[in-house]
N, CA and C atoms as a LAMMPS dump frame, in Angstrom:
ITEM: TIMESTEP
0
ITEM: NUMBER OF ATOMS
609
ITEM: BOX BOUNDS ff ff ff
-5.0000000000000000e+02 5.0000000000000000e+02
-5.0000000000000000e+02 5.0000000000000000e+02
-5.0000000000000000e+02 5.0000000000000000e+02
ITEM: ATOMS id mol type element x y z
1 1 1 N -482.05 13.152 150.448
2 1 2 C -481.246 11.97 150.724
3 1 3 C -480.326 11.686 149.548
4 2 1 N -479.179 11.003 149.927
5 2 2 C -478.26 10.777 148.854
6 2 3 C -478.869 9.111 148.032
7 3 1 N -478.685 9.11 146.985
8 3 2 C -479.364 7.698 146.099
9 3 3 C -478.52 6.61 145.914
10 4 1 N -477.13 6.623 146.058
11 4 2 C -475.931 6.13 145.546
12 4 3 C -474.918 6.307 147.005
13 5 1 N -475.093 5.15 148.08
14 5 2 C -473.625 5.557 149.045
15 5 3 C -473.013 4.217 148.61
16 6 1 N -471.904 4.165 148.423
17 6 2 C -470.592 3.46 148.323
18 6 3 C -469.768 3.652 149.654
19 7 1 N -469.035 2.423 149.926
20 7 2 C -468.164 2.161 151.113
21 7 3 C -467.582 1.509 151.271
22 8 1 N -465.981 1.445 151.02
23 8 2 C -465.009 0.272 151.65
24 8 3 C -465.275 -0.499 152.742
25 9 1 N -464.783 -1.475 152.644
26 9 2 C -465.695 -2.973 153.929
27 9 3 C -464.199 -3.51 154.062
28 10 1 N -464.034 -3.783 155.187
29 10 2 C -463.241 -5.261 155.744
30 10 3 C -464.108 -6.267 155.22
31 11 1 N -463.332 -7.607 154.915
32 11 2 C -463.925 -8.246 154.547
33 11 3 C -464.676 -9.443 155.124
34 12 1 N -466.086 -9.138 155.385
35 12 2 C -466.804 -9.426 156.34
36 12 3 C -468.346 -10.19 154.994
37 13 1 N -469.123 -11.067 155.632
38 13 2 C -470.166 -11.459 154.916
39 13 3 C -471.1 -10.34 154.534
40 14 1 N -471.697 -10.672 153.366
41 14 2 C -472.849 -8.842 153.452
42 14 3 C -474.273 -9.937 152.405
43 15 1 N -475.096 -9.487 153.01
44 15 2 C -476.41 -10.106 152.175
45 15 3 C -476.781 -9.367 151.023
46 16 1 N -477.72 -9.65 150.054
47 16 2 C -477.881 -9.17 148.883
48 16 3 C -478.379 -8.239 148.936
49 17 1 N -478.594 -7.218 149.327
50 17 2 C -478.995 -5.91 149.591
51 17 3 C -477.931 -4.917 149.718
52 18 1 N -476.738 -5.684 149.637
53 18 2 C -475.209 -4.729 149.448
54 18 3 C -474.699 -5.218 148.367
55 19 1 N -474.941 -4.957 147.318
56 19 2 C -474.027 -5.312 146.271
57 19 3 C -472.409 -5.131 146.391
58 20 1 N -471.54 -6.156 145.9
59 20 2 C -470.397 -5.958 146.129
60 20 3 C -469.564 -5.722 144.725
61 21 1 N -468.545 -4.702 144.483
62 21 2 C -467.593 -4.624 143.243
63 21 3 C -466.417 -5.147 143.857
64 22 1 N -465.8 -5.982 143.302
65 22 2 C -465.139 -6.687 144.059
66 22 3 C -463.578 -7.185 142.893
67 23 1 N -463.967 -6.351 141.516
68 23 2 C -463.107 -6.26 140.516
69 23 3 C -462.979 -7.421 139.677
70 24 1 N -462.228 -7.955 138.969
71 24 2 C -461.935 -9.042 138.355
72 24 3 C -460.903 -9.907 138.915
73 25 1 N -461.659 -10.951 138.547
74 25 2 C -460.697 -12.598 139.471
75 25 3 C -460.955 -12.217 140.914
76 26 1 N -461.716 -11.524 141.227
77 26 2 C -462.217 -11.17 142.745
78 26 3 C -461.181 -10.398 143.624
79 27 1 N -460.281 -9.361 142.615
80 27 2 C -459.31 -8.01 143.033
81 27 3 C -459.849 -7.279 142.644
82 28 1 N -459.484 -6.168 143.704
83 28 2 C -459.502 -4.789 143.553
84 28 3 C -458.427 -3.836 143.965
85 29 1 N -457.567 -3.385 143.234
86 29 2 C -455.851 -2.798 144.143
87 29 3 C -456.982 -1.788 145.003
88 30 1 N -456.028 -1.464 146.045
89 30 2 C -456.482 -0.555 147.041
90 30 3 C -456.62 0.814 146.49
91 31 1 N -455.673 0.712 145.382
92 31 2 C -455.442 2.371 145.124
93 31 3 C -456.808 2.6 143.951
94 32 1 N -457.15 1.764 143.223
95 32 2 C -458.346 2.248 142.052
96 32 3 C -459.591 1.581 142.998
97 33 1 N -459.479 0.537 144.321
98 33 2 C -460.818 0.911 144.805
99 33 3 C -461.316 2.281 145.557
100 34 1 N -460.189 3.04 145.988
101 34 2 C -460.472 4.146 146.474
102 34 3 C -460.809 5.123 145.561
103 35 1 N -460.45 5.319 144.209
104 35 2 C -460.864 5.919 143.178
105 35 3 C -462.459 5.672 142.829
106 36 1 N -462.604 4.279 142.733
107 36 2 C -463.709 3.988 142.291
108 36 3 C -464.661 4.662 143.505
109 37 1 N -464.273 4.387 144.609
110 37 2 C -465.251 4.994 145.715
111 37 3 C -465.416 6.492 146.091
112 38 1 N -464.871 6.729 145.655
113 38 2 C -464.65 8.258 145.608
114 38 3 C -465.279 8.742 144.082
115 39 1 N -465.346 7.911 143.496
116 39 2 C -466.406 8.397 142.04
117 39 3 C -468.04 8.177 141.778
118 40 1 N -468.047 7.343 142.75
119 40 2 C -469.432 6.739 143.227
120 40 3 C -470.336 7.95 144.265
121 41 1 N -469.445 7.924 145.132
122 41 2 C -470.276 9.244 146.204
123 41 3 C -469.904 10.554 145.812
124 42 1 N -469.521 10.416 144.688
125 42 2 C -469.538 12.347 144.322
126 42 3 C -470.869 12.767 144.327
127 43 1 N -471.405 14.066 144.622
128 43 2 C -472.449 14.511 144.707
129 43 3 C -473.096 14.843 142.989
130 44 1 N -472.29 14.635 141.937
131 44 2 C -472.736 14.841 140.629
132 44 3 C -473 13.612 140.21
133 45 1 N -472.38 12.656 140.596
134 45 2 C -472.419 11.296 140.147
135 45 3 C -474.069 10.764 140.686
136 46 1 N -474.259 11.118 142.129
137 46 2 C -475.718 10.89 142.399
138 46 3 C -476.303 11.419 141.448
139 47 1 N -476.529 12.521 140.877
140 47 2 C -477.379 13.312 140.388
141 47 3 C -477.906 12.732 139.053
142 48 1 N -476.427 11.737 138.653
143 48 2 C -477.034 11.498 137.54
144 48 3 C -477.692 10.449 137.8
145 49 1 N -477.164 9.048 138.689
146 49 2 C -477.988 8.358 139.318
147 49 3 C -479.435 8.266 139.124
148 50 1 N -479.838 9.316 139.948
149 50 2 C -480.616 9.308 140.169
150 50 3 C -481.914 9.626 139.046
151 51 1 N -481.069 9.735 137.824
152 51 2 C -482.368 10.479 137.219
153 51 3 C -482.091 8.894 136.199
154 52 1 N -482.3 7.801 136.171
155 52 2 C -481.87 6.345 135.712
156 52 3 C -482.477 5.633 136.74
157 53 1 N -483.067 5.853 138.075
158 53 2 C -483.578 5.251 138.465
159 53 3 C -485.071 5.389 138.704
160 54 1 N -485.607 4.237 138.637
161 54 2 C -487.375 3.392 138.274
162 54 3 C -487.724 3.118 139.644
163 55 1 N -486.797 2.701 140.931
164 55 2 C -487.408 2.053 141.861
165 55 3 C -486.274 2.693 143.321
166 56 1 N -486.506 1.962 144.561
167 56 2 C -485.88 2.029 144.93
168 56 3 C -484.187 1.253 145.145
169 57 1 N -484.563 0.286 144.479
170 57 2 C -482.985 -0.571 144.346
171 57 3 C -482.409 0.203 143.044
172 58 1 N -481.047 -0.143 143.473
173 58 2 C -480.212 0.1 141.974
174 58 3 C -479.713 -1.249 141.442
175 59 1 N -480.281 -1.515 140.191
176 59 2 C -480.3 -2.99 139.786
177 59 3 C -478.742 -2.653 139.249
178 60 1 N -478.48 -3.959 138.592
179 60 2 C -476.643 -4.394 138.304
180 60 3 C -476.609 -3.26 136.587
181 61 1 N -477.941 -3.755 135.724
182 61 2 C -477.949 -3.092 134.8
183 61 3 C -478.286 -1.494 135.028
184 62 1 N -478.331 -1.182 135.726
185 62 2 C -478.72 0.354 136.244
186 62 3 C -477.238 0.763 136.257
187 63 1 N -476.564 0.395 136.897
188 63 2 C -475.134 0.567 137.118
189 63 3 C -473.984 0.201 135.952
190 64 1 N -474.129 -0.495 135.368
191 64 2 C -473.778 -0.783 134.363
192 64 3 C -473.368 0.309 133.224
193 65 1 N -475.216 1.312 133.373
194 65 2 C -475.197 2.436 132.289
195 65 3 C -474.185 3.919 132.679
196 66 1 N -474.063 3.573 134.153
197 66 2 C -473.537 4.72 134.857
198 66 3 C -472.273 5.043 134.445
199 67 1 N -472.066 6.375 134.597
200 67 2 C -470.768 7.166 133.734
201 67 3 C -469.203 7.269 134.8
202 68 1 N -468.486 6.558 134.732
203 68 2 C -467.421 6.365 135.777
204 68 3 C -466.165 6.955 134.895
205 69 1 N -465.445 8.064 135.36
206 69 2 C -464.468 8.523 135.359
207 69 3 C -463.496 7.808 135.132
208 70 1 N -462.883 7.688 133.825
209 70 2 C -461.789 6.719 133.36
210 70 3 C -460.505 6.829 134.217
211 71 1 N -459.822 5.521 134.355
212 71 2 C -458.417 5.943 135.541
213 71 3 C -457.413 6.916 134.583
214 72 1 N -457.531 6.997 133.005
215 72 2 C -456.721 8.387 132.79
216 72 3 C -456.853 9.47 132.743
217 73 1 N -457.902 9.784 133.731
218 73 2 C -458.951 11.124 133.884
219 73 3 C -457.672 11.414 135.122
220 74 1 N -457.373 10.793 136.057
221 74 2 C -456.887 11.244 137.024
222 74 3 C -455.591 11.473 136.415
223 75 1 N -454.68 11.571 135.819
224 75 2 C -453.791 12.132 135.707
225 75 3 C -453.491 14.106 135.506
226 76 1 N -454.633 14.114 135.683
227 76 2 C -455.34 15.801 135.68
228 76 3 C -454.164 16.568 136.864
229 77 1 N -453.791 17.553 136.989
230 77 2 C -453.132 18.181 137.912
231 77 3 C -453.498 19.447 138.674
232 78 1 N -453.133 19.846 139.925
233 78 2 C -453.934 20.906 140.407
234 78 3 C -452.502 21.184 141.411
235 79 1 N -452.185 22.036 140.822
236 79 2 C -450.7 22.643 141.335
237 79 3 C -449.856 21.233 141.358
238 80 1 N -449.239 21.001 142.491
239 80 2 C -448.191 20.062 142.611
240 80 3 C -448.605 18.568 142.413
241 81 1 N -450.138 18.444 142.829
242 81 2 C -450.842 16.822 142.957
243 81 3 C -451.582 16.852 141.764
244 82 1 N -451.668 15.574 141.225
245 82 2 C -452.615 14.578 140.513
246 82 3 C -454.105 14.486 140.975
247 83 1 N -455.144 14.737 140.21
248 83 2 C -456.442 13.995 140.987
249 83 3 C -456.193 12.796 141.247
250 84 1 N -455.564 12.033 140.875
251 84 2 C -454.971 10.615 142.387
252 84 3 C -454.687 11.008 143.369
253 85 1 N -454.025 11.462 143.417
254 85 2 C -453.384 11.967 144.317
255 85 3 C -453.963 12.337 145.814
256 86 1 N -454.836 13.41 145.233
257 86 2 C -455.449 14.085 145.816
258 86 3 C -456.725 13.041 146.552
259 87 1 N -457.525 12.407 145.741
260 87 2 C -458.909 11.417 145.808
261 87 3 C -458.065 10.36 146.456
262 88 1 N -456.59 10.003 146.317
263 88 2 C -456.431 8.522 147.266
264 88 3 C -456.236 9.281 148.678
265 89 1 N -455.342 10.473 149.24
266 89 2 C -455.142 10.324 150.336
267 89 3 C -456.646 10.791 151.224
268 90 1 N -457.654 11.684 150.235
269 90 2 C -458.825 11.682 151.012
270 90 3 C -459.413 10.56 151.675
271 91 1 N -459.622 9.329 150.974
272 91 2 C -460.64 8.543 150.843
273 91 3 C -459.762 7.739 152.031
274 92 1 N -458.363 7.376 152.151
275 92 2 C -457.725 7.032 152.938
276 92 3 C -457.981 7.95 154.319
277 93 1 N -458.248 8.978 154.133
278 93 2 C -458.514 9.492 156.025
279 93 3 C -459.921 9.094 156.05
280 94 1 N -461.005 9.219 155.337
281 94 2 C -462.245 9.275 155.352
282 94 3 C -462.601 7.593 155.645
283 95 1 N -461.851 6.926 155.107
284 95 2 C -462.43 5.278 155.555
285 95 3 C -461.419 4.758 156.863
286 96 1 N -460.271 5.091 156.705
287 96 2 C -459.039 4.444 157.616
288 96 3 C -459.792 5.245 158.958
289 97 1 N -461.163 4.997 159.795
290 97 2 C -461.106 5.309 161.075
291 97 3 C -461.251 4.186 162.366
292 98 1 N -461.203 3.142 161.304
293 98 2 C -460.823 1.81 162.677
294 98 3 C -459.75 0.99 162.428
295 99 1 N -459.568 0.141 163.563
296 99 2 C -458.464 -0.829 163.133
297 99 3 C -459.102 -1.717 161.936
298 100 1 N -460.26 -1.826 162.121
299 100 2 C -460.231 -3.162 160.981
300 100 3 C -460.486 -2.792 159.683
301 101 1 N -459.648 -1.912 158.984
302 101 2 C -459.949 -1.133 157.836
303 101 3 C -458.233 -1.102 157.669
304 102 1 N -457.49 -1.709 158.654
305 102 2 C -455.899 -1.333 158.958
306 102 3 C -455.276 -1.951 157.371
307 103 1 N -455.835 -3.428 156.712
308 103 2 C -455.367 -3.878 155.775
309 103 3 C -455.278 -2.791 154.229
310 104 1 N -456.519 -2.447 154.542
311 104 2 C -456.63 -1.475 153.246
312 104 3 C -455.509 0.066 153.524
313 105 1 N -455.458 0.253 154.754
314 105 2 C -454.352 1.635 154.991
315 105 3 C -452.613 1.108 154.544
316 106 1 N -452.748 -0.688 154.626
317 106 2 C -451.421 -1.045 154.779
318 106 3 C -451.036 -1.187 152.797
319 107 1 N -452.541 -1.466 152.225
320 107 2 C -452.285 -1.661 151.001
321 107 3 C -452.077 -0.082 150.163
322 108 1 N -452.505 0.957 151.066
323 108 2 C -452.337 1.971 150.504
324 108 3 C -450.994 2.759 150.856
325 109 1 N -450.18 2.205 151.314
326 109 2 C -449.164 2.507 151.829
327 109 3 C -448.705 3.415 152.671
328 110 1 N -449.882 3.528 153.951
329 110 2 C -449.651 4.562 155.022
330 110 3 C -449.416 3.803 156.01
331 111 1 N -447.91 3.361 155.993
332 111 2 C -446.745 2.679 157.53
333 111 3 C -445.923 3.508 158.072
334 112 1 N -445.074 3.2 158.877
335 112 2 C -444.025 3.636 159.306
336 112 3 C -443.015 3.655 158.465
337 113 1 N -442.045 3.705 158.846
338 113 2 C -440.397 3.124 158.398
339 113 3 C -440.319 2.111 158.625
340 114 1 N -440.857 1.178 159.842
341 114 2 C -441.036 -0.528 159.929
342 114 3 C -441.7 -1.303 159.336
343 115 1 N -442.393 -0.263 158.267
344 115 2 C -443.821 -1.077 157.527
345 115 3 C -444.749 -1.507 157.894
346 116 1 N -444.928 -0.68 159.577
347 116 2 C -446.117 -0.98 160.014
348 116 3 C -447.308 -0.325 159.75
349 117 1 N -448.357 -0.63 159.848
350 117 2 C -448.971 0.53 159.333
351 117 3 C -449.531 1.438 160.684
352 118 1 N -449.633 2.726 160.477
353 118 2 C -450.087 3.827 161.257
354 118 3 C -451.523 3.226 161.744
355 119 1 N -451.843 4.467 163.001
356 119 2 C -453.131 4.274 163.548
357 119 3 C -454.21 5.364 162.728
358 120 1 N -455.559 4.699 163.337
359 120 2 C -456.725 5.083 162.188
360 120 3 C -456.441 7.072 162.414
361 121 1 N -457.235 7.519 161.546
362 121 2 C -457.336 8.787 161.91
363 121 3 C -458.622 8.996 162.634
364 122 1 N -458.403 10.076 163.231
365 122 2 C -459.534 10.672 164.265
366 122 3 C -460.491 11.129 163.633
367 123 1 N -461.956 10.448 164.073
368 123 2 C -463.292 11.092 163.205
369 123 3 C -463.424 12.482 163.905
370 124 1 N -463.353 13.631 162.755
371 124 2 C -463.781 14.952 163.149
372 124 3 C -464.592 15.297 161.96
373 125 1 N -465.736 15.679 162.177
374 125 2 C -467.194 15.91 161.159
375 125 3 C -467.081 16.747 160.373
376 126 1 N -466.123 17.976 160.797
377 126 2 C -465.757 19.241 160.228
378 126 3 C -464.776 18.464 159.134
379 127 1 N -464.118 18.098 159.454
380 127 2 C -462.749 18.143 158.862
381 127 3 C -463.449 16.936 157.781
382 128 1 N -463.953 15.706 157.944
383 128 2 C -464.363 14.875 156.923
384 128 3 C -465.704 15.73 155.67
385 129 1 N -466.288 16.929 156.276
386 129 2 C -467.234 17.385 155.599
387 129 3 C -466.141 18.278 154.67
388 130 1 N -465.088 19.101 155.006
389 130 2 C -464.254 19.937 154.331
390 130 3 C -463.548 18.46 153.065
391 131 1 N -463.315 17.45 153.664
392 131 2 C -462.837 16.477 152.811
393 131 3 C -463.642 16.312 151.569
394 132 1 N -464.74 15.609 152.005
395 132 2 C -465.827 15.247 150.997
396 132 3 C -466.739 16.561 150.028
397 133 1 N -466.027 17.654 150.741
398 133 2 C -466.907 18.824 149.633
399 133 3 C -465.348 18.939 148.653
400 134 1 N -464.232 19.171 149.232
401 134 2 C -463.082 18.927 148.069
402 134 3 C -463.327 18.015 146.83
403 135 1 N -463.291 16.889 147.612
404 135 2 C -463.569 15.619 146.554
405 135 3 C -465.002 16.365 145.791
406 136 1 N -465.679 16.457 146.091
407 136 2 C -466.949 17.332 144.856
408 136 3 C -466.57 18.07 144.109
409 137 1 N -465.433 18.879 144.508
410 137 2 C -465.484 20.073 143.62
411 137 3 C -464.655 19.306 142.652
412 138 1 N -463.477 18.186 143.06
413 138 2 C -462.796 17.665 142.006
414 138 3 C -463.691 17.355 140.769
415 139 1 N -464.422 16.373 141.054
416 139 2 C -465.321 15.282 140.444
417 139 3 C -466.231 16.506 139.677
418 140 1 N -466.959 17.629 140.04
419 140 2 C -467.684 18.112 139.185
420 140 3 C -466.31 19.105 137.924
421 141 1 N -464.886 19.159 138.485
422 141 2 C -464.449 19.283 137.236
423 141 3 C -463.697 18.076 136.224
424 142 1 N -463.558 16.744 137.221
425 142 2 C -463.494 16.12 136.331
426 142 3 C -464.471 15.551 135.11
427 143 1 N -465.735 15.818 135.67
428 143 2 C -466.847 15.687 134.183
429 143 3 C -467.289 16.431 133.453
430 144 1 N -466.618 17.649 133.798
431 144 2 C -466.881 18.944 132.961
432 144 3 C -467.53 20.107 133.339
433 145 1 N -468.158 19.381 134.726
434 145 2 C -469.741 20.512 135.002
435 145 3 C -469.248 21.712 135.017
436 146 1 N -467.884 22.069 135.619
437 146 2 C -467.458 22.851 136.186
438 146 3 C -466.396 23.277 134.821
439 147 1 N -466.422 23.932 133.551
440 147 2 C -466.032 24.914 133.021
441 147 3 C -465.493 25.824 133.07
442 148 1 N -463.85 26.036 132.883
443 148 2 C -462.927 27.659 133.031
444 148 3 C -463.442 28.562 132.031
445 149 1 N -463.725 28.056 131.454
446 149 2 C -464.257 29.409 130.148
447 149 3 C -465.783 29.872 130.303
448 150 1 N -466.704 29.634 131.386
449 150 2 C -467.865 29.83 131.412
450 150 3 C -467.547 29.482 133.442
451 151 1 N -466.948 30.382 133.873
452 151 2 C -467.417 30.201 135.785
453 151 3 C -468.541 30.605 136.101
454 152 1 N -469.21 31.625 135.624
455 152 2 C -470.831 31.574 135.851
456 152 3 C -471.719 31.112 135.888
457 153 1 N -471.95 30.634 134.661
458 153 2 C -472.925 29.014 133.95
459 153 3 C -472.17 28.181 135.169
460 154 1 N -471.353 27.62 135.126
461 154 2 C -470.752 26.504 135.781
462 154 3 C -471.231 26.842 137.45
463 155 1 N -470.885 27.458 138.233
464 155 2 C -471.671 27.619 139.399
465 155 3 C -472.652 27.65 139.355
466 156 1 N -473.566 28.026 138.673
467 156 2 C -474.848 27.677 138.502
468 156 3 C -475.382 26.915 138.166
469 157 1 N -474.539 25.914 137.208
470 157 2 C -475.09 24.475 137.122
471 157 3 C -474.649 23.417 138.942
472 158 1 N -473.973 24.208 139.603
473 158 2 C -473.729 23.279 140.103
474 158 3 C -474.214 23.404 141.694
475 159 1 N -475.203 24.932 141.642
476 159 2 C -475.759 24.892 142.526
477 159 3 C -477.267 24.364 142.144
478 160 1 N -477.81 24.388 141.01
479 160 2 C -478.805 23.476 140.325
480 160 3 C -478.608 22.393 141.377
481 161 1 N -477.151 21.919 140.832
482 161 2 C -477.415 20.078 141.201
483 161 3 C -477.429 20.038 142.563
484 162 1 N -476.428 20.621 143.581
485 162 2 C -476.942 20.878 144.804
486 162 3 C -478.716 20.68 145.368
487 163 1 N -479.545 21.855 144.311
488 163 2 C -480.415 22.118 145.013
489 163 3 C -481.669 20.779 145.073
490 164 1 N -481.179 19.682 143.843
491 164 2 C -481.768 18.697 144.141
492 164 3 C -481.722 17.806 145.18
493 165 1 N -480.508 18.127 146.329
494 165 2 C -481.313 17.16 146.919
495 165 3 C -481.828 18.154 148.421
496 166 1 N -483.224 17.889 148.55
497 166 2 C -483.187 18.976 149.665
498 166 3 C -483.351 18.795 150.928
499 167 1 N -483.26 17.48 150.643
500 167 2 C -482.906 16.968 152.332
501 167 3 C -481.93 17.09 153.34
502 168 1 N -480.924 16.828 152.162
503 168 2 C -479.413 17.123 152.971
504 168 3 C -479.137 19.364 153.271
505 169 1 N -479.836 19.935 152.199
506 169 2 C -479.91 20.921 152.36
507 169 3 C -480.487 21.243 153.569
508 170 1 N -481.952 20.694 153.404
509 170 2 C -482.544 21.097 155.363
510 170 3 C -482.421 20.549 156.254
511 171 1 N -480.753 19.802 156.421
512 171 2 C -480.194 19.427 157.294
513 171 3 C -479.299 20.266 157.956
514 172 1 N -478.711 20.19 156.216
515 172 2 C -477.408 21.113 156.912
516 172 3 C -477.759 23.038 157.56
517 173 1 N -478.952 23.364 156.52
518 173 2 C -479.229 24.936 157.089
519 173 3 C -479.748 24.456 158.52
520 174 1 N -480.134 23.651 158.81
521 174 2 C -480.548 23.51 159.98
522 174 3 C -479.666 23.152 161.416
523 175 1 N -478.375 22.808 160.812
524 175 2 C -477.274 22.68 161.68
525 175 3 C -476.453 23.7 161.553
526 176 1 N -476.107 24.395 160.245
527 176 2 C -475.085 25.354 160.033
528 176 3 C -475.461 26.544 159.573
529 177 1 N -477.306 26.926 159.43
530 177 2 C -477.787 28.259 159.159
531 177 3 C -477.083 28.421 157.72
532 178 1 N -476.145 27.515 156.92
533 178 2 C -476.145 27.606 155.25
534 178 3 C -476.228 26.037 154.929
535 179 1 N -476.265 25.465 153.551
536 179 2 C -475.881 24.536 152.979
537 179 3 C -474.668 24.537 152.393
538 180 1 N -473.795 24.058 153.659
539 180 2 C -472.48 24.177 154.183
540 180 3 C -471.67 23.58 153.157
541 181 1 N -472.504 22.04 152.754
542 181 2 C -470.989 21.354 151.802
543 181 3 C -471.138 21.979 150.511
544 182 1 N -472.309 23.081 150.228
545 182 2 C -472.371 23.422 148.139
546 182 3 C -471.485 24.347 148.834
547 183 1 N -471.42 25.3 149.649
548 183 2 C -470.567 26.5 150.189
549 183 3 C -469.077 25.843 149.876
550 184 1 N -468.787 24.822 150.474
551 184 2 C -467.556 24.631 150.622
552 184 3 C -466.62 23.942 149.385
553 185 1 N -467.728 23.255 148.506
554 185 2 C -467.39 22.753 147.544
555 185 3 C -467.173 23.974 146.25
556 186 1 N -468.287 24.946 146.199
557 186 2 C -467.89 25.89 144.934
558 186 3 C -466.463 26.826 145.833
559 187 1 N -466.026 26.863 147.206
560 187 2 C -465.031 27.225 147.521
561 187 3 C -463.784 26.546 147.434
562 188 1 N -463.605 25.269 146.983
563 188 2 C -462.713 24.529 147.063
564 188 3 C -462.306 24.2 145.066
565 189 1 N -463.778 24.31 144.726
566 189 2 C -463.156 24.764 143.196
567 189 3 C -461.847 25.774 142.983
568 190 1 N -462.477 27.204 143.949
569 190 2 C -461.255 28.391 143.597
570 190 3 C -459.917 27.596 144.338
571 191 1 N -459.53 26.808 145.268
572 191 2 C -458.418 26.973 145.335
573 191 3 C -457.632 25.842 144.873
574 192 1 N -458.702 24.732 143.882
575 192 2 C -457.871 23.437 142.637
576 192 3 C -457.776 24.065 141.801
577 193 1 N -458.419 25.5 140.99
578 193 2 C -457.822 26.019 139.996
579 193 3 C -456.923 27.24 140.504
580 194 1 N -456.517 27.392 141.766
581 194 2 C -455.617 28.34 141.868
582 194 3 C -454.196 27.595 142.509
583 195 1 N -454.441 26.17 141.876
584 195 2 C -452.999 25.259 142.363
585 195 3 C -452.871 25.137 143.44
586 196 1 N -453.791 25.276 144.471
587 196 2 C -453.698 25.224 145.86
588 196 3 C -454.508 24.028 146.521
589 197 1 N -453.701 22.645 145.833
590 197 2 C -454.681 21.377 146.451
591 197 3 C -454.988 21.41 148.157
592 198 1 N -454.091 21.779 148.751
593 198 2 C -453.836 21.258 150.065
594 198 3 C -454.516 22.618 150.989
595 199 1 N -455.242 23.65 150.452
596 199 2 C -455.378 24.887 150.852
597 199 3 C -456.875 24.302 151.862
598 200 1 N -456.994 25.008 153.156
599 200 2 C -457.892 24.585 153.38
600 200 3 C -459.249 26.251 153.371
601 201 1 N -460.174 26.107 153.12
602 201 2 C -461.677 27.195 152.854
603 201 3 C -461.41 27.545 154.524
604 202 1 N -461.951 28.455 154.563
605 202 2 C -462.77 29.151 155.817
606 202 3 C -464.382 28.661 155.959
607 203 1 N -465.083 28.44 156.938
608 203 2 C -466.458 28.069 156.628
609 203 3 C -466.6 26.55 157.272
């Protein structure tokens, strides 16, 4: 199981069992909450999570200690795009799948020419799992795991972290006969260091 899910909300009541980040003076721009959310559910970011946690809640000071990717980390490049770049328009298909999520698509600036904003995108499982293993492979090189001068060590640290969680593993061999998103994620490494953000894996 994953230890750490994060999720953009319309803004709706939530009881104390959802902690809310909600930024300072009670903002959050659309564009660094999607960052932030997209740094939260990386699959390395659990990992570390998880080894800081005592119980099953994640207390405020638990989070507190946690290691968050500075916003001048994203100025990183991978051929033509920015890791902004790249982490805002994901997180924008991956949350924008109803209307009532429409405010946050309008703050991220996906309208028309009338400034309206577009309709949600279509949930397809494939295509959001190819999303969210990208975003991994980013995130394990934005913290280093993932090393150009050592690709060996580095896949191997990062099928390590994979192999902790093994639930989602005997899910996925059990739906896809592999553990589809480490597959797709150490495949999506080769094509952010071969400048090919937008390239999509086979698999």
């Amino acid at each position: 199981m994953r230890t750490f899910i994060a999720a953009l909300a319309p803004a709706y009541g939530f009881g104390n069992k959802a902690p809310l980040i909600i930024g300072k003076d009670n903002t959050l721009a659309a564009s660094d909450a999607a960052l932030l959310t997209a740094n939260l559910d990386s699959f390395v970011f659990d990992f570390v999570t998880r080894s800081k946690l005592q119980s099953t809640s994640v207390n405020w000071f638990i989070v507190e200690q946690l290691p968050i990717i500075p916003p001048a980390a994203y100025i990183r490049t991978f051929g033509p795009k920015s890791a902004a770049e790249l982490v805002k328009a994901a997180v924008l298909e991956l949350t924008y799948t109803a209307h009532d999520m429409a405010t946050f698509a309008r703050d991220m600036g996906y309208v028309d020419g009338a400034g309206d904003v577009l309709p949600p995108f279509i949930w397809n499982e494939d295509r959001r799992l190819h999303l969210r293993a990208k975003l991994d492979a980013l995130y394990f090189m934005l913290y280093g795991v993932y090393d150009p001068a050592d690709p060996a060590q580095s896949r191997d640290d990062i099928r390590y972290i994979y192999s902790t969680f093994p639930i989602v593993e005997r899910q996925e061999v059990a739906s896809h006969g592999t553990y589809r998103s480490r597959d797709l994620c150490l495949a999506y490494i080769n094509t952010l260091i071969a400048g090919q953000p937008d390239a999509i894996v086979a698999g």
